[in-house]
C-alpha positions in Angstrom: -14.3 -9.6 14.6 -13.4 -7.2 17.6 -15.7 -4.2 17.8 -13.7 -0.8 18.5 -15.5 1.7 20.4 -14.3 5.1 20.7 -13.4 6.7 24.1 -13.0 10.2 24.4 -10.4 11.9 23.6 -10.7 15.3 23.5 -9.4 15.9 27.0 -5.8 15.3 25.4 -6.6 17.4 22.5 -8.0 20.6 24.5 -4.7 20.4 26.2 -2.7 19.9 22.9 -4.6 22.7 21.0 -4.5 25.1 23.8 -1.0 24.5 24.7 -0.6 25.7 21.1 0.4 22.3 19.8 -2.3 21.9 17.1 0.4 20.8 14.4 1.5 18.1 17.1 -2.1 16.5 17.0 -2.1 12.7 14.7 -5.2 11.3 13.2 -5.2 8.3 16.1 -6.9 10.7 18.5 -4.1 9.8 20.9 -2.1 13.2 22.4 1.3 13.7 20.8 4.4 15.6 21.9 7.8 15.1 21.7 8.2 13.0 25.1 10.5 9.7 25.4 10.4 9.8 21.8 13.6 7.6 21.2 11.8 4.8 22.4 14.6 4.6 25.5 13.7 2.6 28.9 14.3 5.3 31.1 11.2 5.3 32.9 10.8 4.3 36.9 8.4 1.1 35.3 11.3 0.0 33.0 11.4 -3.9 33.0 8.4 -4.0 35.3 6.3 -6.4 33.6 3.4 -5.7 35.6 3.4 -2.1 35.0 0.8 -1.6 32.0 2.7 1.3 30.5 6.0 -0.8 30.9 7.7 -1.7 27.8 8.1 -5.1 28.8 4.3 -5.4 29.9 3.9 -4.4 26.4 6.5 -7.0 25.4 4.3 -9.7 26.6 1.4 -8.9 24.9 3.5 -8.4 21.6 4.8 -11.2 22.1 2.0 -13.3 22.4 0.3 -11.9 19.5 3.2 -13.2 17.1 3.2 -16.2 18.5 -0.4 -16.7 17.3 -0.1 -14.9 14.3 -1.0 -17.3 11.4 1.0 -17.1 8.3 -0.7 -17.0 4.8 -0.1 -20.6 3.0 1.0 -18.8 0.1 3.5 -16.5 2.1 4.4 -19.4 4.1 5.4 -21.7 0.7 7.3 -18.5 -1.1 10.9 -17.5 -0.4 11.5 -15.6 3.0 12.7 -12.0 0.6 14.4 -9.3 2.2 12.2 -6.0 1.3 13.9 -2.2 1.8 11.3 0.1 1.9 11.1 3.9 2.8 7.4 5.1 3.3 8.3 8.6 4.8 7.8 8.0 8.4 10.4 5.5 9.6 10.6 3.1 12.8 12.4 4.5 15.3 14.1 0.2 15.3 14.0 -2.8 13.6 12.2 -4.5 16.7 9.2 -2.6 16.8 6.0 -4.6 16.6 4.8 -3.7 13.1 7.7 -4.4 11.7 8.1 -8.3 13.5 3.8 -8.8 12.8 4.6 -7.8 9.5 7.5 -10.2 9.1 5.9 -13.1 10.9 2.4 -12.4 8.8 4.1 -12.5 5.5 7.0 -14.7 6.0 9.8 -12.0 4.6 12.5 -9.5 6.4 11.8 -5.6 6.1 15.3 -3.4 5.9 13.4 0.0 6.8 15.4 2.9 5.4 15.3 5.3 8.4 16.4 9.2 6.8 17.3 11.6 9.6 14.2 14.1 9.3 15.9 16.7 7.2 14.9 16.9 3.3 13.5 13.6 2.0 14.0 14.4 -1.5 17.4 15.7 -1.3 17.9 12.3 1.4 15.9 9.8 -1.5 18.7 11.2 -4.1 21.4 10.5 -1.8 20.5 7.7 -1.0 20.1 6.7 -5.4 22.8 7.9 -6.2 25.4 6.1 -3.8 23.6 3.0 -4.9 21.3 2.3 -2.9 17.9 1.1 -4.2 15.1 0.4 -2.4 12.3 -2.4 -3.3 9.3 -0.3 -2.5 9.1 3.8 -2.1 6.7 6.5 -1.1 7.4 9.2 -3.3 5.6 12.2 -5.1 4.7 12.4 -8.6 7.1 14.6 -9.7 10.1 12.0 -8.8 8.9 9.4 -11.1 10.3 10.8 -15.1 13.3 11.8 -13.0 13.8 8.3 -10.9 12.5 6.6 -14.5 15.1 8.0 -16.9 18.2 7.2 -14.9 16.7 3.6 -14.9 15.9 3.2 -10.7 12.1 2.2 -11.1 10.8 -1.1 -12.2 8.1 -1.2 -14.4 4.5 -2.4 -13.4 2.3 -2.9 -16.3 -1.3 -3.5 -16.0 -1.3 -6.7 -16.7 0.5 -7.5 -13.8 -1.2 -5.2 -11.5 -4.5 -7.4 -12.7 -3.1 -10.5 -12.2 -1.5 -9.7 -8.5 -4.1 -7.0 -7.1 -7.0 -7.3 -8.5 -8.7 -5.8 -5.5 -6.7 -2.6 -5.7 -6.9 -2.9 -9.2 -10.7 -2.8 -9.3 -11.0 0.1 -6.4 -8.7 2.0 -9.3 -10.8 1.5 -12.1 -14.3 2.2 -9.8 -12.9 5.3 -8.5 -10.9 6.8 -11.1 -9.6 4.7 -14.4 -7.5 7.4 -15.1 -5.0 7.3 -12.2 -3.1 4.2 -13.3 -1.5 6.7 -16.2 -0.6 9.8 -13.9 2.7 7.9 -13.6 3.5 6.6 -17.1 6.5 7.4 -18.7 6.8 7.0 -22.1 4.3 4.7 -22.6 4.9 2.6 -19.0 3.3 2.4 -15.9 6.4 3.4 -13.9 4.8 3.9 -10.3 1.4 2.8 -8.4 -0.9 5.4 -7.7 -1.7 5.1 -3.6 -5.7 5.3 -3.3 -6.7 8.3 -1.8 -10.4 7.8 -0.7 -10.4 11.1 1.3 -9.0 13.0 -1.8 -12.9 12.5 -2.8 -14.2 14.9 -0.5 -14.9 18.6 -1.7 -13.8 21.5 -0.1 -17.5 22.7 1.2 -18.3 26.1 1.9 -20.1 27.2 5.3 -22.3 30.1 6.2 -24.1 31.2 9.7 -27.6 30.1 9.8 -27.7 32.3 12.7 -26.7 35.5 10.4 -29.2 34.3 7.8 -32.3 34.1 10.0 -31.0 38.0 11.7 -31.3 39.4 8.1 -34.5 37.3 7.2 -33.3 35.1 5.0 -35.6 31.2 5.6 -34.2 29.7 2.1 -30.7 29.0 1.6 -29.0 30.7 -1.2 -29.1 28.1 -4.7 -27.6 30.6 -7.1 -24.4 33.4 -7.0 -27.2 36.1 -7.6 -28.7 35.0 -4.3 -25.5 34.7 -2.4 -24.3 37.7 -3.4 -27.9 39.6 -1.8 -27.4 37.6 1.4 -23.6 38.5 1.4 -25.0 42.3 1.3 -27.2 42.1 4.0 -24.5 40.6 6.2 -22.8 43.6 5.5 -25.0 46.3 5.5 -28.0 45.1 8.0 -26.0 44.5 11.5 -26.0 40.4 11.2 -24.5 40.3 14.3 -27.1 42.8 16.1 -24.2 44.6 17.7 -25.4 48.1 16.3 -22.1 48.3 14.7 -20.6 48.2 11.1 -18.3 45.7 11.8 -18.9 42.7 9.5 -18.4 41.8 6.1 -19.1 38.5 4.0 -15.9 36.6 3.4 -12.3 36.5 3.8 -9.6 34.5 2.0 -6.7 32.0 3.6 -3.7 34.0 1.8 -1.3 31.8 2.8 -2.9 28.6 1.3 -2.2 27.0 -2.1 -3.9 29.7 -4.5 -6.4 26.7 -5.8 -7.8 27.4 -2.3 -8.7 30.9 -2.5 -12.2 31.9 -3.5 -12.4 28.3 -4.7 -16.3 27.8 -4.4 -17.0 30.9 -6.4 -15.0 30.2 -9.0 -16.3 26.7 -8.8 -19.8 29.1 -9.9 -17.8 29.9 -12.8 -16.2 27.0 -14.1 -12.7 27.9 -14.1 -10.0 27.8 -10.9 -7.5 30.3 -12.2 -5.2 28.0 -10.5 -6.0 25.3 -12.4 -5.9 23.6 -15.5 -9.5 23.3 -17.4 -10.5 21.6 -19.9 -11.7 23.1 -23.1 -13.0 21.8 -26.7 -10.7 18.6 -25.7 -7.4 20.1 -24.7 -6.1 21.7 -21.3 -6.0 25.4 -20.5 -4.6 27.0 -17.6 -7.7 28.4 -15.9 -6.3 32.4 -15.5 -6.2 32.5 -19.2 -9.8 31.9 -19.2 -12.7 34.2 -19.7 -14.4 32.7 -16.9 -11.8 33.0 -14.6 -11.8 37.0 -15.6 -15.6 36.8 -15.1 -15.3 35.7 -12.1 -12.6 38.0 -10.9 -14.5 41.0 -12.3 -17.4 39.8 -9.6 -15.1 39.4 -6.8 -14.0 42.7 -7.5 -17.8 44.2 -7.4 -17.8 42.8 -4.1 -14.4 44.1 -3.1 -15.7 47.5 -3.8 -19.4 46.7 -2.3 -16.9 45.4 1.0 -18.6 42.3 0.8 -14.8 41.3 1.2 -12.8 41.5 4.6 -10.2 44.4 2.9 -7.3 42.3 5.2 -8.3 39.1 2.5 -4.7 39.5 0.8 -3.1 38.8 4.6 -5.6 36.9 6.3 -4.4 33.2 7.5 -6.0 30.5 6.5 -5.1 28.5 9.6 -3.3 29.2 13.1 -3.0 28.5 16.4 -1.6 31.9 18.5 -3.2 34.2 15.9 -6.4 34.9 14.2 -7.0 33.4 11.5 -10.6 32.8 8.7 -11.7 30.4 11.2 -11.7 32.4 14.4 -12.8 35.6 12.2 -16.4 33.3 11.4 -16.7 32.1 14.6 -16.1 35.8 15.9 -19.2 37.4 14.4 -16.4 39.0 12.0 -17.3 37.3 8.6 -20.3 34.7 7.8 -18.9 32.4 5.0 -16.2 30.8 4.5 -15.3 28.1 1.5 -12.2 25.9 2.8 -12.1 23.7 5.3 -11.9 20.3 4.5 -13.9 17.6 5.5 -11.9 16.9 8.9 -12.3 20.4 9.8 -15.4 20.3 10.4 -14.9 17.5 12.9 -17.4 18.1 16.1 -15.1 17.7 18.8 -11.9 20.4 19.5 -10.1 18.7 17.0 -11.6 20.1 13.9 -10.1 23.4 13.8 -13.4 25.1 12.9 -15.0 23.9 15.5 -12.4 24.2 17.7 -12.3 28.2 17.4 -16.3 27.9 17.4 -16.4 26.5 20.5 -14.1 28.6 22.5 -15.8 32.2 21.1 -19.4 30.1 21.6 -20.8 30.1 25.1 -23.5 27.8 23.9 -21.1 25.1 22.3 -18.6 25.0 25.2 -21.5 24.0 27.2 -22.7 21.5 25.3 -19.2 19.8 24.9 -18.6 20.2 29.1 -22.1 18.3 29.3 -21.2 15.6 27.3 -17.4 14.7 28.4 -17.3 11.3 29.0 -20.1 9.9 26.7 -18.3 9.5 23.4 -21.3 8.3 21.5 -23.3 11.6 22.5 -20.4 13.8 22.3 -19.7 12.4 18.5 -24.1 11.8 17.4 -23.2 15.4 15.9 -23.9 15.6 12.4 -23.2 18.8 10.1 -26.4 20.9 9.2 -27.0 20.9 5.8 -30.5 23.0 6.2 -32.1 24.9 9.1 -32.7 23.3 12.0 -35.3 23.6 14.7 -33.3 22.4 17.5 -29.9 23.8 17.3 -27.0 24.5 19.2 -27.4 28.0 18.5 -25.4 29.8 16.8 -24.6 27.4 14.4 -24.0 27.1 10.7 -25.1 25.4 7.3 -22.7 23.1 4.9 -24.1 25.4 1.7 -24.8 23.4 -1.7 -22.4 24.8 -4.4 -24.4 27.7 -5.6 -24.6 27.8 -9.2 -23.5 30.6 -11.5 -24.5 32.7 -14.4 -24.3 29.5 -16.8 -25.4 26.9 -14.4 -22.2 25.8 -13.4 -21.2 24.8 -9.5 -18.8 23.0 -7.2 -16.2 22.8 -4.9 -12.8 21.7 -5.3 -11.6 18.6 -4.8 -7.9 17.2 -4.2 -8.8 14.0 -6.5 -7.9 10.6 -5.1 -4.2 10.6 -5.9 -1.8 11.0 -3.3 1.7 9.8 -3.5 3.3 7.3 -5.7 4.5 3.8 -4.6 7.9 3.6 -6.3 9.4 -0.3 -7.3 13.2 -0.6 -7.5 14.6 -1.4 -11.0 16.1 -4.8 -9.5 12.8 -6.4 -8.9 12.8 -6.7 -12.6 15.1 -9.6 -12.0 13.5 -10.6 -9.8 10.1 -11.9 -10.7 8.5 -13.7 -7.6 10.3 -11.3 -5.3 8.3 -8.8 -7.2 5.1 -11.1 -7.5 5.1 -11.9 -3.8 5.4 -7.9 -2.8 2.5 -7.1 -4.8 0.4 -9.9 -3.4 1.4 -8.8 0.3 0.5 -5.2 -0.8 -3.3 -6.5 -1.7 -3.6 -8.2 1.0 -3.2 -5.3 3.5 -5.8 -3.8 1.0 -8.2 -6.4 1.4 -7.8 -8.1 4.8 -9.2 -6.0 7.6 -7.5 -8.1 10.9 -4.1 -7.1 9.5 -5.0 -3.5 8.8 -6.3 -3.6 12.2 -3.1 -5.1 13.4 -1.0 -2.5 11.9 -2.7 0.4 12.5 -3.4 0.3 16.3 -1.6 -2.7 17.6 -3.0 -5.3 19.6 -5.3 -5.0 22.9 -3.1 -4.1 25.9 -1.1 -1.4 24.7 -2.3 1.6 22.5 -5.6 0.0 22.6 -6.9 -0.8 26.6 -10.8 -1.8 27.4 -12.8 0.4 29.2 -15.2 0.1 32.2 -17.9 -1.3 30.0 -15.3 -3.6 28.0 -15.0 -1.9 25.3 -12.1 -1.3 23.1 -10.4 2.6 23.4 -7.7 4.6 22.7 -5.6 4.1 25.8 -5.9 7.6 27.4 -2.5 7.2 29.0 -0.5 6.3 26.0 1.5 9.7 26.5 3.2 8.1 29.8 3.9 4.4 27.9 7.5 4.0 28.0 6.4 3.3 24.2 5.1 6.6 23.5 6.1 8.4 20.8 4.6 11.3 18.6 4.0 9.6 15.7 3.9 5.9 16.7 7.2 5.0 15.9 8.3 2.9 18.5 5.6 0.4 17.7 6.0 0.6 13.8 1.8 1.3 13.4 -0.1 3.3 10.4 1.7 4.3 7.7 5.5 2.9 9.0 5.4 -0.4 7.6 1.9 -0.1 5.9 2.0 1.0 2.2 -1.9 0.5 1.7 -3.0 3.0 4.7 -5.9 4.5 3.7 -6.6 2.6 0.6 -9.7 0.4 1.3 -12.4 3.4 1.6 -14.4 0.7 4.0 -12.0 1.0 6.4 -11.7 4.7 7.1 -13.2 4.4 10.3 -12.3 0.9 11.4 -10.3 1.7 14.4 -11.5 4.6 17.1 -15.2 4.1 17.5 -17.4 7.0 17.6 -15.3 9.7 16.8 -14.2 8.6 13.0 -17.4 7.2 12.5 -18.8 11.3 13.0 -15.6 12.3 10.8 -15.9 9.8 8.0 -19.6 8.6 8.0 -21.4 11.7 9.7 -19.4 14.0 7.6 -17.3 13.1 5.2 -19.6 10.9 3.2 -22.3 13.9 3.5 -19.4 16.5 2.0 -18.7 14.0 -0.8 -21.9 14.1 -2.6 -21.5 17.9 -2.6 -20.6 18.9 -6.9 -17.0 19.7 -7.3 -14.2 20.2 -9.6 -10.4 19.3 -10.3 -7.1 19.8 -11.5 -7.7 18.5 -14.9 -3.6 17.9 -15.0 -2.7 15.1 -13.0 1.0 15.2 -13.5 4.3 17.8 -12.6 5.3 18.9 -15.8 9.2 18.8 -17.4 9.2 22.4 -17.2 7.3 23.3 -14.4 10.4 24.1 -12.2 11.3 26.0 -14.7 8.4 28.3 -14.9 6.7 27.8 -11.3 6.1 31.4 -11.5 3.7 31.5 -13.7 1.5 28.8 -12.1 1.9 30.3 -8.6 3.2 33.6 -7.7 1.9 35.3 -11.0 -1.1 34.4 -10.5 -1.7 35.3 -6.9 -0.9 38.7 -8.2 -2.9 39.2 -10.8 -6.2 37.8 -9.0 -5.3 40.1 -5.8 -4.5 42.9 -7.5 -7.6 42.7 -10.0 -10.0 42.0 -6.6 -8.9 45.0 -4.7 -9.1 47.2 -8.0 -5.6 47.8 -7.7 -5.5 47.4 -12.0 -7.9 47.1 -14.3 -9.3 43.6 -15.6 -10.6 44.5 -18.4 -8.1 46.8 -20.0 -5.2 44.2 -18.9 -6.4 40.7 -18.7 -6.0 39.9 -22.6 -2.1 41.3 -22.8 -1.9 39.5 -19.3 -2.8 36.1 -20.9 -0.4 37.3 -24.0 2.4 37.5 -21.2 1.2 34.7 -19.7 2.2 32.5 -22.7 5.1 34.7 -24.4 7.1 33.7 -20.9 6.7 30.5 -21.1 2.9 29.6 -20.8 3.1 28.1 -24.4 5.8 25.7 -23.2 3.8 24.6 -20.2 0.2 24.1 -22.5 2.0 22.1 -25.1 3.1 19.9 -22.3 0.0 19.8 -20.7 -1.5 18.5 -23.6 1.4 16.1 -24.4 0.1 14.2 -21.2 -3.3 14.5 -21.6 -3.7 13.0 -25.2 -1.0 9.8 -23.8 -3.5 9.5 -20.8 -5.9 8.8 -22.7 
C-alpha cells in the first residue's frame, strides 16, 4: 500500500482566499479557478509527451494504469451493463480517467448524464419526464415520494441491501439503524441513504482563552450560569485591555440556516426552536416549546445586559470581502462563538476561522511563515480543549457544551444523512443488472486501492513525489493542461464515485498531513463533544406548502423576542396557537405519521 504524505498547500490557498476566491477552494487541497476548464489542448505543451503537465504525458501514465488494472473475477464473469448515472458533478467527457478505470475495474460502460449547471432539480425533472431514466442518482430527500409515486424508482428492500452490501449495510446499522427508513415510502425502502461520517461531527462552540485569563477566569465555564458570568466580564471588564467599551460576548450568523443561530445555548435547553424534538414519544416543533421560550427569555436578559453584539440580526455568518462572526472573534470584537464546523477550525488558511485569526494575529502569521515548507509541523496543530502553558498566544478553547438549568447540553449536529442514492424503476427487470451495481457500489466502500484510484488518480499527474519521495498534491496542477476546478477532466471524487465519503476509515486516506489534522486532530476530538438533532429525518408532503412557518416565522419571532422588540411572555402561548391554527397542526400530524412508520 502506497503511503500519501501531504505537501503543503497553503501557498495556493493564501492566494485563493486573498484573491477573494474562498468559495473556489475544493477539499483536495489543490488551488481552483476557472482556468482551461473545458479540458481543451490549447496549451504551448499540448501533445508534448515529455512535458509533465501535458495531457498526453498524462495519457501515458493513464494509460498504463488501465492496462494493469485487474478486473474482479466476479465483474469479469457478469454481463458488461451499460450504467446512466448522474451524481451532481459531471465529467466534463466520456474519456476521462475515472470514468475508463472505472469501466475497466468493473467490467461495465458508464453513460454519465452531464446537466448544463443551471437548476438540477428542475434539469432531473426534465430529464424524467421526456423519458429518460437513469440507473443510479444523487438526489435529495425530498425527491424520493415525488420520484416514487409516478413509479421512476426501483425498490431496494433490506434484504437485498444485506445480501449485496453487507459492509455498507453494517456501517448503517452501527452508525444509525434508523437511516435505512428516511426514504421509505409507504412501507418500501425507495432510496439508499449515502453515509455521511462527517454529518457526526457537532457544531462546537469556541471562546478566547486569552479573554478568559484577562478577566481571571483559570476554570472553563461547565454550566450556562457560569457562561453567562464570564460572558459579563468580557463585557464589562475591558477583555481586550484596550481601555475601551468596545466588546461584547457573542454574535449570531443571520444569514445561516436558523438551526444555526444560538444553537449551543439552546442545545443548554433542550430544544432548537428550529427543530423538531421529541416529547412523551411523539415530535414537536421545538418553537412551540417551553424550553425554547426559556431559552429565548435568557437570550433576551443578555440582549438587554449587551452580552449580545446589537448588529446579531445582520451579522454574517461567513464572507470573504466583509466582516463577518469570524473576523469580529478574531478582532477582539466578541469572545465566543458556537458555529463553525469541524473543518473550520482547520489550522492552516484554509479553515476560515483560522484563516481570519491569522491575518488580525501577529503571533499566528508568524508561526505559519516559520513553518512553510514542513507540512508535518505546519499540520502537528491540534485544537485546545483546556488552557495551555505553551500557546500560540492569543488563542482559544473548543468549550464542552455547558449544561443548563436541567442538566441538559449539546451542540447540533447535521446527522449522518446526506443525499439519497436513487435506482431507476427498470432495474426492477433487471435483476443482475441491479445485483451487479450494488455489488460494485460496496466495493468502492470497502476496497481502499480503488477509492484511492478514484479520488486522486494515479502517481504522475494530480499526485507527483517530492524531494524526499513522497507522495503530494502536485503543486502545479493549476497549469496541467488537465486542470480544472473541480476535477472534471479526470473524472476523480465524487464524478463517477457514489460511495465518496462513506468508509469513515478513509476520510484522510489521500493528502497526508493536512487531513490527518482535519479529520484525526480535529474532527474526531469535536465528535465526542454531546450534541443534538433534527429528530425529523424526512421533507414533509406539506412542507412546501407551509415553509413559512418552519423558517421565516420563526426567525422572527426569536429575533424579535431577543432584542425585546415584543414580549415573550405575554405572546409566546397565542404565538404557538397561530403557530398551529396556520397550518402547524398539519405539519405535526405529518411528522408523527413518519415517525411511528420509522419505527
Amino acid at each position: 500500500m502506497t503511503t500519501i504524505k501531504g505537501k503543503l498547500i497553503p501557498l495556493a490557498l493564501i492566494t485563493c482566499l486573498i484573491g477573494g476566491l474562498l468559495a473556489g477552494c475544493n477539499d483536495s487541497g489543490a488551488e481552483t479557478g476557472t482556468a482551461n476548464e473545458s479540458g481543451d489542448a490549447d496549451s504551448p505543451s499540448t501533445g508534448n509527451a515529455d512535458d509533465p503537465l501535458s495531457k498526453a504525458y498524462a495519457e501515458q501514465i493513464f494509460q498504463k494504469t488501465l492496462d494493469e488494472t485487474v478486473t474482479p473475477d466476479y465483474f469479469k464473469n457478469t454481463p458488461a451493463y451499460e450504467y446512466t448515472i448522474q451524481l451532481g458533478d459531471s465529467v466534463t467527457n466520456d474519456e476521462t480517467f475515472g470514468q475508463r478505470y472505472f469501466e475497466k475495474k468493473f467490467n461495465v460502460k458508464l453513460k454519465v448524464i452531464r446537466l448544463d449547471g443551471g437548476d438540477r432539480i428542475e434539469q432531473l425533472n426534465l430529464m424524467y419526464a421526456t423519458g429518460t431514466i437513469p440507473d443510479l442518482v444523487a438526489g435529495t430527500l425530498n425527491l424520493v415520494p415525488e420520484y416514487a409515486k409516478q413509479g421512476l424508482l426501483a425498490e431496494i428492500p433490506e434484504d437485498m441491501l444485506k445480501e449485496h452490501m453487507p459492509e455498507y449495510y453494517n456501517t448503517l446499522q452501527t452508525y444509525d439503524p434508523g437511516l435505512l427508513s428516511v426514504a421509505r415510502v409507504d412501507g418500501k425502502n425507495m432510496g439508499l441513504p449515502r453515509f455521511y461520517p462527517n454529518g457526526g461531527v457537532p457544531r462546537p462552540a469556541a471562546i478566547r482563552a486569552d479573554w478568559l485569563e484577562n478577566v481571571g477566569i483559570t476554570k472553563l465555564p461547565e454550566t450556562l450560569d457560569e457562561l453567562e458570568a464570564a460572558f459579563l466580564k468580557f463585557r464589562n471588564e475591558d477583555p481586550d485591555g484596550n481601555g475601551v467599551k468596545d466588546t461584547y460576548a457573542l454574535s449570531n450568523p443571520s444569514d445561516y440556516d436558523g438551526q444555526y443561530w444560538f444553537q449551543s445555548i439552546f442545545g443548554a435547553f433542550g430544544a432548537n426552536p428550529f427543530m423538531w424534538v421529541e416529547r412523551d414519544g411523539k415530535l414537536q416543533f421545538g418553537l412551540t416549546t417551553e424550553e425554547a421560550k426559556q431559552a429565548l427569555k435568557r437570550l433576551h436578559s443578555w440582549y438587554e445586559q449587551e452580552l449580545i453584539d446589537p448588529e446579531f440580526i445582520t451579522d454574517l455568518g461567513r464572507s470573504v470581502d466583509q466582516e463577518d462572526v469570524a473576523a469580529k472573534f478574531a478582532k477582539h470584537k466578541i469572545g465566543y462563538m458556537d458555529h463553525v464546523s469541524f473543518d473550520d477550525y482547520q489550522w492552516d488558511y484554509d479553515g476560515h476561522v483560522n484563516y481570519k485569526w491569522v491575518t488580525n494575529t501577529p503571533e499566528w502569521k508568524q508561526w505559519f511563515d516559520e513553518r512553510q515548507g514542513n507540512p508535518e509541523e505546519f499540520y502537528s496543530k491540534t485544537v485546545d480543549v483546556d488552557f495551555s502553558d505553551h500557546p500560540v498566544a492569543p488563542y482559544y478553547i473548543l468549550l464542552p457544551p455547558v449544561k443548563g438549568p436541567n442538566g441538559q447540553a449539546g451542540y447540533q449536529r447535521q446527522g449522518y444523512q446526506e443525499t439519497i442514492l436513487l435506482f431507476g424503476k427498470p432495474l426492477e427487470e433487471d435483476p443482475g443488472k441491479y445485483e451487479k451495481l450494488l455489488k460494485i457500489m460496496e466495493f468502492l466502500h470497502t476496497d481502499e486501492e480503488t477509492y484511492k484510484m478514484l479520488e486522486a488518480g494515479p502517481e504522475g499527474v494530480l499526485l507527483v513525489k517530492d524531494a524526499d519521495g513522497e507522495l503530494i498534491y502536485n503543486p502545479k496542477w493549476n497549469e496541467h493542461e488537465l486542470y480544472d476546478a473541480q476535477l472534471a477532466n479526470v473524472g476523480l471524487e465524487w464524478k463517477v464515485n457514489p460511495m465518496r465519503w462513506t468508509n469513515p476509515d478513509w476520510l484522510a486516506i489521500v493528502g497526508g498531513a493536512r487531513p490527518k489534522q482535519r479529520y484525526e486532530k480535529t474532527a474526531d476530538v469535536v465528535r465526542d463533544r454531546a450534541f443534538y438533532e433534527n429528530k425529523l429525518k424526512v421533507s414533509l408532503p406539506s412542507q412546501a406548502t407551509y415553509s413559512e412557518l418552519l423558517d421565516t416565522r420563526v426567525k422572527e419571532y426569536v429575533i424579535k423576542t431577543i432584542a425585546g422588540d415584543i414580549d415573550i411572555d405575554s405572546t409566546f402561548d397565542d404565538m404557538v396557537a397561530r403557530w398551529y391554527q396556520d397550518g402547524g397542526e398539519q405539519l405535526t400530524k405529518e411528522a408523527n405519521d413518519w415517525y411511528e412508520s420509522a419505527k
